[in-house]
N, C-alpha and C positions, 0 to 999 in steps of 0.2 A: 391632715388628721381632722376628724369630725367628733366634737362633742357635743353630744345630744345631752341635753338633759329634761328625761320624759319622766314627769311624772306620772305615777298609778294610783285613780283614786278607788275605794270599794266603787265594785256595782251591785246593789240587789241584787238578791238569789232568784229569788219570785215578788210578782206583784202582790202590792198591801192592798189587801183588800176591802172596801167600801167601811164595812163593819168593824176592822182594824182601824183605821183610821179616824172614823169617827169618834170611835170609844177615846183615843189617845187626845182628841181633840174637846172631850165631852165638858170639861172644866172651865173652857173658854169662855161660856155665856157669860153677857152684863149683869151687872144684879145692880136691882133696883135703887136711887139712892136713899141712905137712912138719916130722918129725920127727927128731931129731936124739938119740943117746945120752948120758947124761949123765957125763962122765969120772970122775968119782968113787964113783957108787952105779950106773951104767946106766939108770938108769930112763929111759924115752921121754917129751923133752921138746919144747917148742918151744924153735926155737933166739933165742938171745940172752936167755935167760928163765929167772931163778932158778929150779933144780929144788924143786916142795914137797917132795917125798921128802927130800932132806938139807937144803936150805937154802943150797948152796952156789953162785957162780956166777964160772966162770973158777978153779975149784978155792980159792978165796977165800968162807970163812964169811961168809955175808950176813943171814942172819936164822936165830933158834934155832928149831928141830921138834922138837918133844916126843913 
């Protein structure tokens, strides 16, 4: 006695075509990252993220820089 167990997966009906496919992929691009000046020293930082230029964040000493 022989048990197979074959599975069946979909196959496309027809090829996706160039333009299909790119549109469904269209959202993919990086974007840019967004910077924010930092209220104490200025420096350009990412936001919600202790500045390493002074160490501070929310104008509250957070860590020391030498």
């Amino acid at each position: 006695m022989l048990n197979l167990n074959i599975q069946m997966f979909a196959v496309p009906f027809r090829k996706v075509s160039k333009t299909r496919k790119r549109t469904r992929h269209a959202h993919r691009q990086t974007e840019a990252v967004k910077l924010v000046k930092c209220s104490s020293c200025g420096e350009m930082i990412k936001p919600h993220m202790v500045c390493p230029n002074c160490g501070k964040y929310k104008n509250k000493q957070v860590i020391e820089v030498k």
